[in-house]
N, C-alpha and C positions, 0 to 999 in steps of 0.2 A: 589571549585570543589567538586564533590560528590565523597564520599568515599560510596566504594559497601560493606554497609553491610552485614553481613551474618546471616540469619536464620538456627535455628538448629533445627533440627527433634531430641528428645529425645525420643520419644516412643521408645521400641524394639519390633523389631517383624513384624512393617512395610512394613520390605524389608526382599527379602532373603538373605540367607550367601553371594551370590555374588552379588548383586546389589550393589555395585559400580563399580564393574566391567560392565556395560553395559549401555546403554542409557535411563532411564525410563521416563515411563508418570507419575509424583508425582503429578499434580493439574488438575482441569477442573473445569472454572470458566463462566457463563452466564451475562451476563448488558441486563437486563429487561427495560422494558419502553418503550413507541413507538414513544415518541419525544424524542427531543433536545432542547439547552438552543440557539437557535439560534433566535427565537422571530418571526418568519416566520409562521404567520398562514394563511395567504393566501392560498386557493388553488393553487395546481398547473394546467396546461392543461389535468393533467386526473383524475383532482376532489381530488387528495390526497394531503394532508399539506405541507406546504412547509416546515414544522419542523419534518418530517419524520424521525424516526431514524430508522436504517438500517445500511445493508454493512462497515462494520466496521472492516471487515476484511479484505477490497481489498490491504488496506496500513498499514503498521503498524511500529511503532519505539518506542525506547526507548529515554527515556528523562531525564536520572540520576531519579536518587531513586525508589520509586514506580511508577513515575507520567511515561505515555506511549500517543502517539498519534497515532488516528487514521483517518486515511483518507479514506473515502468513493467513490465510482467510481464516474462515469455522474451522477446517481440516481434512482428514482425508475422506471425503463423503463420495469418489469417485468407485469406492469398492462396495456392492452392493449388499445390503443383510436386512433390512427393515425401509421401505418406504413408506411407511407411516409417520418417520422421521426422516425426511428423505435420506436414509443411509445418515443421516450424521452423530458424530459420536460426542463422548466426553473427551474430546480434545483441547487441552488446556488453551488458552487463546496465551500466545508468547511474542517475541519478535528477537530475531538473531543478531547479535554484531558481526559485521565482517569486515575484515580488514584486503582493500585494493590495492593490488601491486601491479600501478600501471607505468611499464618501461617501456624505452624505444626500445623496437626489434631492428638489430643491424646483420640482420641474418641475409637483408635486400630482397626477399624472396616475401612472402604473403602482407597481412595488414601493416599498417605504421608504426601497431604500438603491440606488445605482450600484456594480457591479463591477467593476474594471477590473484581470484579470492580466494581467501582466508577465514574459514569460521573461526569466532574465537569466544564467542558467549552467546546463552540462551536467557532468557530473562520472562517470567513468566509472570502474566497480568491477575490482579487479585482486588479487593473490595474489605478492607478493612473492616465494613457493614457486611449485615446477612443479606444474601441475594434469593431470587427465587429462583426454586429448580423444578424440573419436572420430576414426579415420581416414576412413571413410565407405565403405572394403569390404563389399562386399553390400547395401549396403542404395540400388541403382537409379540412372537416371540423373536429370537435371537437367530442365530445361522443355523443351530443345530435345533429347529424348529420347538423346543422344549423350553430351555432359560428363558424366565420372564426379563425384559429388559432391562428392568430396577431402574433405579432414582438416576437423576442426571447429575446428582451432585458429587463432583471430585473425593474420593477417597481421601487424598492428601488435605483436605480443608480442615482447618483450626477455627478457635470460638476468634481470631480477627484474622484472618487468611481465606477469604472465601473465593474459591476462582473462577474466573470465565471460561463458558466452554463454548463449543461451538456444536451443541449438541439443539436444536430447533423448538424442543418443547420446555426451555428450562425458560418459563414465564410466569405472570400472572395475571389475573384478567384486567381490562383497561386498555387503555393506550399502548403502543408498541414503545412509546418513547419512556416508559418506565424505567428510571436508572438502577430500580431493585431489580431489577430481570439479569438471571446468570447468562443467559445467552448472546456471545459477540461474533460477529464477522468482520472480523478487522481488515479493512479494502485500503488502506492510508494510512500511513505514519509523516510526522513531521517531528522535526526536533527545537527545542526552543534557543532562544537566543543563549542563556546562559549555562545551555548544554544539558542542563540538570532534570530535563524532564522530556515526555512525547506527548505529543499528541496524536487522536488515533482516530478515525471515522469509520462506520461500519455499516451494513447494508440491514442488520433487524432490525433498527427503531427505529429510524436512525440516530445513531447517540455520533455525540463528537467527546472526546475522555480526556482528562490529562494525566499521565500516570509517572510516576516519580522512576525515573531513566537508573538509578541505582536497585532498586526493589523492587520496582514492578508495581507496586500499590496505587492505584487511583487515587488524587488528589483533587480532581474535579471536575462535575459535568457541568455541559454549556448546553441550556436549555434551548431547543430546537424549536424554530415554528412549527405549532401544531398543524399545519396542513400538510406535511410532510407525513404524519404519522397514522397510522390506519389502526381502525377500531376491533375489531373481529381478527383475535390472533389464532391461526392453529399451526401444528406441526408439521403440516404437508404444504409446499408449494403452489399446487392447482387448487386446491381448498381455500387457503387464503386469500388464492388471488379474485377465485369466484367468490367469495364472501364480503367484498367490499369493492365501495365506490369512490373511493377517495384516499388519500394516502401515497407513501409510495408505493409502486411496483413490489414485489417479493422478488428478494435476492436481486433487485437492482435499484439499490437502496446510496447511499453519499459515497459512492466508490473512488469519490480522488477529493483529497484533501492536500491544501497548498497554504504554508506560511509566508507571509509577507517580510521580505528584507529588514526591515525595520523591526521586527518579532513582535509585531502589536496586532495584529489579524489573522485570522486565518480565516478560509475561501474554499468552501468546499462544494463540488457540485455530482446532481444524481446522476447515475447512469441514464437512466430512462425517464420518459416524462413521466408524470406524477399522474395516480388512473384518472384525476378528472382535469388533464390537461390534455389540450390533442396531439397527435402525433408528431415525434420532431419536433416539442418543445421542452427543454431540460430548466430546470431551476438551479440558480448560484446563487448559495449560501454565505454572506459575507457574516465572522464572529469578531467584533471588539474582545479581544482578551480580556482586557480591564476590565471593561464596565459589561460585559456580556452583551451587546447589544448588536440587534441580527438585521442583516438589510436582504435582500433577495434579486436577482436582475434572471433576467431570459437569456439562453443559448439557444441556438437554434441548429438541430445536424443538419449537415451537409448530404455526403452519401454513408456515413454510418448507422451503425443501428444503435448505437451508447456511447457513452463516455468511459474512460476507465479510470482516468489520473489527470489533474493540474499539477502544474509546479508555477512559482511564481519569475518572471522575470526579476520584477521590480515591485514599488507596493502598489501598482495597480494594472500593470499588463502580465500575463499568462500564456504558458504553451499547455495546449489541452491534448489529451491524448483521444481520436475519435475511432473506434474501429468497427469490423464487422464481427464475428464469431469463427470465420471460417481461416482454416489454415493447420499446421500439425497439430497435433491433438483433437482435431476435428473429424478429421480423413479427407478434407477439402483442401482446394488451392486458395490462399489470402489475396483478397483484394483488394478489402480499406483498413488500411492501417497510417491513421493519414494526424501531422503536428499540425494545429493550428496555433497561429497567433491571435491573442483577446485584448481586449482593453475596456475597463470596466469605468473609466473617468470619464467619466459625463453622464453614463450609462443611466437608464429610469429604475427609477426601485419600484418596483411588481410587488411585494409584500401584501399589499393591501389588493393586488389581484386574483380573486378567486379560482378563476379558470384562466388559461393561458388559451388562446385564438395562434393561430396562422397568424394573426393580424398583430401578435404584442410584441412592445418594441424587444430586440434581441440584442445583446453586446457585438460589437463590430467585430470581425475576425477574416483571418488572413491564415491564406497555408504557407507551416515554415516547412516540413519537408513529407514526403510520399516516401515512405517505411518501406511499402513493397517493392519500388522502384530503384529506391538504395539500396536495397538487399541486393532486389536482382544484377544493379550493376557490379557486385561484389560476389555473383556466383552461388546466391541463396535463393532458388527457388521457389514460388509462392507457395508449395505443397510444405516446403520445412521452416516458412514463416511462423512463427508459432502462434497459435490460434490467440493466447491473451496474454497479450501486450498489456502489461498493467499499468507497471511501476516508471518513473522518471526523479530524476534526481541529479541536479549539477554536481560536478567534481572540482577536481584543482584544474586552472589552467595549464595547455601545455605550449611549447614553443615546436613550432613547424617551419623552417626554415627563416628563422628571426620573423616569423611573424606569430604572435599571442594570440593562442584558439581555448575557447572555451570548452569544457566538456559535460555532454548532456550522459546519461547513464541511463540506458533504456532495457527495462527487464521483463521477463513473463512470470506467467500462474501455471504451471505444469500440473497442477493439482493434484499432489503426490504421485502420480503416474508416469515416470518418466520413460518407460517403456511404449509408452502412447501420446504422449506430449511434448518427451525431449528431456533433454535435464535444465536445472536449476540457471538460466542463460544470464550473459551482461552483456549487451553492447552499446559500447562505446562510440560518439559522434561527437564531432567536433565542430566546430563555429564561431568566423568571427563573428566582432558585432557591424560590421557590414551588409552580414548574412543575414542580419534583423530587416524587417520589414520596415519603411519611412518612418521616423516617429517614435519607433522602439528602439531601446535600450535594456542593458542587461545591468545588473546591479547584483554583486553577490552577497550572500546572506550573513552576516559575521557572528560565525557562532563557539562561547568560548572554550577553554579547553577544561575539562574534567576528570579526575583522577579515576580508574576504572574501581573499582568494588574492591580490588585487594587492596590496592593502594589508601583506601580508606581504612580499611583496617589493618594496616601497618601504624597509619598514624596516629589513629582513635589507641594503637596499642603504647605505642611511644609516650602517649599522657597518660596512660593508666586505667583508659577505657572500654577496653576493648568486652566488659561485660554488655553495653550497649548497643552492638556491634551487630546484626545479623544477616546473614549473607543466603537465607534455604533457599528465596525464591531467584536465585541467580548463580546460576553454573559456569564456571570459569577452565577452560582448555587449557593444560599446562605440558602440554604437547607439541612438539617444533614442527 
């Protein structure tokens, strides 16, 4: 099991007299580079690689030590070639390791701490079972207005390798919550207690997935309440959304998912309310791992327009991530980028409510900090806030002047565009548990430690196994 280190800030001077008493931003760390270790260089349908790195922010977890995973949405759908699918292509749905190198800076001059990530694996999501794809019939041609679009189904797929894209049409008819549908938007990752596996939430169906943290292989769906799910699937955004009365929203579908300390729940909640709830009411999805069994309770926004991401304190309070849209990558200045504190114990379970009122009970919540306000007291103005604020993810404790701060790891969705949204961002806050609200506590996750992919086949080679062995769907950096 990992034991959470602490780094100590020895410099003085860093902080003021009272910064421990408050929430700061100590690091801001960039991952440069415009691929990944996924081996994908085919183009995709709008000409760009299929080793694209980007959106790194959409999901984001901790993995014991410094190592964090990140999971990126559908893909690069911000470059445009077919809105029939809104731009989106055969992008394999994956999630990156990266390794955090966060030191005190005793340079005495900028933040408290140095960020230095690390890509060091790509790991690509698959279906053992056959998936449905779209063929790409009717729905237009390609950039060079001639190529038909063809199938949405991955080149690389084997008879048990089938992969997720994040391409819009790759369905079948029925429910959106169909686990045979190739198409994912991975909004959430978590990682499980015994390290060995993630879990992943996503805004098509919405599906919540477990997928084996070695291979990438799906191991199991957790069946959703169907009122979450909408009946009249198509490829385009506005189509869908005018085609149906119930369900979620399109493309603001279970965008943050949160495992409970304990590794026996996860708690996942939608961006937006759900079309037959009224405005400003979001649904929380509580999952028993074990037994699959699903509770539901009410959020209610504040002045955001969605949700983007939970993380769990504890097994029953939550910091939720609530924002607006506006900010870099917008062309706008950010305004609500705002932590709230939740607390789900006592909470009503809604389940059995069909439509959510102004009037239904909502989970208690408290702001832990104003995102734009720290920024700005640190010299980031609301214009280079970056528009989506996704991901959140605790780290290792550090030491700030013999006092023990926790650290929150807050990232964006730059949407492969880093020219317009920034690059691949971390920052870094820090918090006692003073800093919690009455009544909250913080408990960290204990998650154990797992040999990476080579390391297993070292040792599978050592007993003489190594014909068992298969490593395609996971790329390993052996570069310093």
């Amino acid at each position: 099991m990992f034991k959470k280190s602490l780094i100590t800030l020895a410099v003085v001077g860093l902080f003021s007299a009272n910064a421990s008493a408050s929430v700061d931003l100590i690091a801001i760390g960039t991952l440069s580079g415009s691929t990944d270790f996924s081996g994908l260089t085919a183009p995709l349908e709008n000409g760009l690689s299929g080793d694209i790195l980007g959106g790194l922010g959409s999901g984001f977890a901790w993995a014991g030590g410094n190592t964090f995973l990140a999971a990126p949405d559908r893909g690069p759908n911000a470059t445009p070639y077919n809105s029939a699918v809104d731009d989106t292509s055969s992008y394999i749905s994956r999630f990156q390791t990266i390794e955090m190198s966060l030191t005190a800076n005793t340079s005495g001059t900028g933040l408290a701490f140095n960020l230095n990530p690390t890509l060091t694996a790509t790991t690509l999501l698959s279906s053992a079972t056959t998936l449905n794809y779209g063929t790409g019939a009717g729905l237009g041609n390609k950039i060079d207005g001639v190529t038909p679009i063809g199938s949405g189904a991955p080149i690389i797929n084997t008879a048990t390798s089938n992969y997720f894209t994040g391409r819009s049409d790759n369905y079948a008819a029925g429910l959106s919550t169909n686990v045979n549908n190739a198409r994912l938007d991975p909004e959430a990752i978590r990682v499980s207690n015994d390290g060995k596996s993630v879990f992943v939430s996503d805004e098509y169906g919405p599906y919540v997935y477990q997928f084996d943290r070695a291979t990438g292989e799906r191991i199991k769906s957790f069946a959703l309440p169907t009122n979450l799910a909408i009946s009249n699937l198509t490829p385009n955004v506005a189509t869908e959304i005018s085609g149906n009365t119930s369900g979620r929203t399109t493309n603001k579908g279970m965008e943050g998912l949160a495992i409970s300390p304990d590794g026996t729940t996860l708690v996942g909640i939608m961006q937006a309310p759900l079309l037959q709830d009224s405005s400003k009411q979001l649904r929380i999805v509580t999952i028993d791992i074990a037994t699959r069994v699903t509770k539901e309770y009410g959020y209610r926004l504040t002045t955001g327009s969605g949700v983007s991401e939970i993380v769990a304190l504890n097994n029953h309070q939550f910091i939720v991530d609530e924002r607006d849209g506006k900010g870099l990558g917008d062309g706008t200045a950010a305004a609500v980028k705002s932590l709230f504190q939740i607390d789900i114990a006592g909470a009503t379970d809604i389940s059995g409510v069909a439509t959510m009122t102004t009037f239904t009970p909502a989970v208690n919540k408290v702001l832990f900090k104003d995102l734009v306000g720290l920024f700005a007291a640190n010299g980031i103005s609301a214009t280079q806030v970056p528009s989506k604020i996704e991901g959140l993810a605790f780290g290792q404790d550090v030491i700030v002047g013999g006092v023990t701060k926790h650290t929150l790891f807050v990232t964006n969705d730059n949407d492969f565009v880093p020219g317009v949204a920034g690059g691949n961002k971390f920052y870094v806050l820090s918090f006692a548990d003073s800093d919690l609200a009455a009544g909250y506590s913080f408990t960290a996750q204990a998650i154990a430690a797992v040999p990476e992919p080579e390391t297993y086949a070292m040792m599978l080679a050592g007993l003489g196994l190594m014909g068992f062995v298969t490593r395609k769907k996971t790329a390993k950096s052996t570069k310093a």
